[in-house]
Structures are given as C-alpha cells and as structure tokens.
C-alpha positions in Angstrom: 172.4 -27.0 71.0 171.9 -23.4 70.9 171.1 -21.2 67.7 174.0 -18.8 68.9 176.5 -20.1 71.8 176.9 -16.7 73.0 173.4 -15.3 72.8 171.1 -18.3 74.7 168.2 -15.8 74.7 168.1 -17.1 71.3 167.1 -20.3 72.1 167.4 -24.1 71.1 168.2 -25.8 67.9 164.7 -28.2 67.9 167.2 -30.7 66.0 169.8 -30.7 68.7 167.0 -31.3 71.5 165.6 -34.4 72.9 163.2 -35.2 75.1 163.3 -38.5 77.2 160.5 -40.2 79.2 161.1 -44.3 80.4 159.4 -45.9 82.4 161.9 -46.4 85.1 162.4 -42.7 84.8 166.4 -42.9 84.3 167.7 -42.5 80.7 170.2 -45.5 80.5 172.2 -43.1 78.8 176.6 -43.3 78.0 178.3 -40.0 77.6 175.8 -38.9 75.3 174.6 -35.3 76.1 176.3 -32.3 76.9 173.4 -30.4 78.8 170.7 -32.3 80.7 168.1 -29.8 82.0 165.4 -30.3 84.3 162.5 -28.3 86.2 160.5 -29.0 89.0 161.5 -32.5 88.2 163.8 -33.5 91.0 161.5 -32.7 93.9 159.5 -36.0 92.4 161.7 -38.5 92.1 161.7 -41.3 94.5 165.0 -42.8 93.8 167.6 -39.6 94.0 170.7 -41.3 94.2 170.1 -43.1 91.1 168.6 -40.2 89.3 171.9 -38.2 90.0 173.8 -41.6 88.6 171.8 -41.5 85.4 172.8 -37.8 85.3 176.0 -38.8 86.0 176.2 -41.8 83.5 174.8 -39.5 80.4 176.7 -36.6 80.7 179.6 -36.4 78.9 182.6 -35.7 80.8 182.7 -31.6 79.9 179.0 -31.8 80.3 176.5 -29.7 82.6 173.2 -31.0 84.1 170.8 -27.6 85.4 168.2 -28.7 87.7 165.5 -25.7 88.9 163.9 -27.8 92.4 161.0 -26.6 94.2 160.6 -27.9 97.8 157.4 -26.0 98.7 154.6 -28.5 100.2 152.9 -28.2 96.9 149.4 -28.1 99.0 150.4 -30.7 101.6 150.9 -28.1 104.2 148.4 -27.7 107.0 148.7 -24.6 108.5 152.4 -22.8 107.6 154.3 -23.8 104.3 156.8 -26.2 106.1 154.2 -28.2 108.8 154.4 -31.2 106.3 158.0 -32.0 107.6 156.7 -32.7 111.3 154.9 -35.5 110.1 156.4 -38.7 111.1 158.1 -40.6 107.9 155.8 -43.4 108.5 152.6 -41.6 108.1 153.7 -39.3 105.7 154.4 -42.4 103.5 151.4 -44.0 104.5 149.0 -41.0 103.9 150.2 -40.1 100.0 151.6 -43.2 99.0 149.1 -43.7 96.1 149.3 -40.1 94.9 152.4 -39.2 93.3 153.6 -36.3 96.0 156.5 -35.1 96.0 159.5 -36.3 98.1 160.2 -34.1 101.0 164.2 -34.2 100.8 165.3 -30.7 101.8 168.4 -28.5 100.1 171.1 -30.9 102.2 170.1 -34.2 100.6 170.6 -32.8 97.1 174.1 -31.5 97.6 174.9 -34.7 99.7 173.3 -37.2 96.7 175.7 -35.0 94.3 178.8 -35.0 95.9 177.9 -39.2 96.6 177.8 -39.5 92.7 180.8 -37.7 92.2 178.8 -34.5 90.6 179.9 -30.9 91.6 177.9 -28.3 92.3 179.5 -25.7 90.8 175.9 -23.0 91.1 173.8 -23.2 93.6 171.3 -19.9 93.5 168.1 -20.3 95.7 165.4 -18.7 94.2 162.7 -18.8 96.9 163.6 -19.3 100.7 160.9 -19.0 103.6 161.1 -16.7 106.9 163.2 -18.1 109.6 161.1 -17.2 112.1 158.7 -19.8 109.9 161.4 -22.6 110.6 162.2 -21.6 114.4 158.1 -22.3 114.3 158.4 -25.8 113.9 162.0 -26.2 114.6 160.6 -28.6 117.8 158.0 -30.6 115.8 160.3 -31.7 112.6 159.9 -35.7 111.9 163.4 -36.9 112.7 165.0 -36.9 108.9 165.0 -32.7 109.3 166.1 -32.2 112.9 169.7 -32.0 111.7 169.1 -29.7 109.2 170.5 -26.1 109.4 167.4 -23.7 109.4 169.2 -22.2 106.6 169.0 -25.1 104.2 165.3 -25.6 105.6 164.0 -22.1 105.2 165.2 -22.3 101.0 162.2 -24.0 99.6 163.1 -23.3 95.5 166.7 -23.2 93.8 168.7 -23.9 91.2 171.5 -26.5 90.9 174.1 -27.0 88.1 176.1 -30.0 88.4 179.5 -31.4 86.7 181.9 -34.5 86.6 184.0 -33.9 89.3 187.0 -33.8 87.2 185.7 -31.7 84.9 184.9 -29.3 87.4 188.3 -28.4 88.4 
C-alpha cells in the first residue's frame, strides 16, 4: 500500500487504499486487508467488542490494525478534564444519549476487548496522559465502572494501539 515499503513518509498508493463506511459501522470483511488504520475513531464506537471482531475478521492473518484513541471528555467535562467519569452510568447515558458522545471506556477496556478477540497489542505508546494529582482529585467520586482502574491507565487520556492475530504475533 505504500509508494516505497521502506520510506512510509512517502505515503499511500491511492489505488491500494479504501475507505469503508456501513451503516452498522463494521466492515463484514474476510482476510481481506493487511493494514486497517483508524483515528479518533475508536473512542466512538458503542459496540467495542464487535468493532475489535470486525478488525479481527478483516485482517489477514500477517496483518496490522493501528488505532490513534483519544479519551479526553471532548467538552463534557465540568470543571477538570476527567469529572465526566464521576457521573453515574445511568445519567451519563441518559444525559447524551441522543448526541453521538463519545464512549467513556478508559485505556484498560481496550487492551481487555483485544486480548478478548484474540488481537495482540504488540505497541502501545500513550501520547497524551493527564496529572496524577488530577486523578487522585476525583479518585473518590468515579462512577463505579472506573474505581478499579489503576490511576495510571486513567491519567492516559490519548494513545496509540497496534494490534495483531495472536498467532501472528509470536
């Protein structure tokens, strides 16, 4: 796919590229590409599990899938970037349920729905992470779906993820 394998500043043959939008949002795909990319696409998905099968599915066995996520509040914070994780599920559903937000599934989730679908994570490179004293903050007031969560994987708020069969990633 690109113009020189061993130069990718080069770019992307347009004729080697597609670009896929259904309306279920899952390609349907059968070993039929050998790099799936996405950006800032992951964080909106309702249905992760089966979003990481249709990666699955579509790869081709020596394929990679690179995903860039970005887990900020994208505006749904109230007063610190990560306040919109202390609201109960329930509400949180209830108050954006008719406006396309984005899930609020933190680092864990990702590599857990991954290693579910059999998909190795063989990067994993946050790009933007938020101060732990921001975390320790709220640490009291998370909704119950982030109390487990290490402040670690809470405090990284942008990153990028490349996934691969797990066979083909040994």
């Amino acid at each position: 796919a690109f113009h020189d394998p061993a130069d990718f500043s080069k770019g992307f043959r347009p004729e080697k590229i597609l670009y896929s939008v259904n309306a279920n949002g899952v390609s349907g795909a059968r070993q039929a590409y050998d790099l799936i990319i996405s950006r800032a696409v992951l964080e909106q998905v309702n249905d992760l599990n089966g979003t990481f099968l249709d990666i699955k599915q579509s790869m081709k066995q020596d394929g990679v899938s690179v995903h860039r996520v970005d887990l900020r509040s994208h505006g749904l914070d109230r007063y610190t970037d990560l306040d919109f994780l202390t609201w109960p599920d329930a509400l949180y559903a209830i108050m954006y349920s008719h406006k396309g937000t984005p899930n609020r599934w933190r680092v864990n989730k990702y590599k857990e729905t991954a290693n579910q679908q059999h998909l190795t994570c063989v990067k994993f490179q946050p790009v933007q992470n938020v101060g732990l004293e921001k975390i320790r903050a709220i640490r009291n007031y998370l909704a119950k779906a982030f109390r487990d969560i290490s402040d670690e994987e809470l405090a990284c708020v942008d990153f990028w993820i490349v996934l691969k069969h797990r066979a083909a990633a040994n």
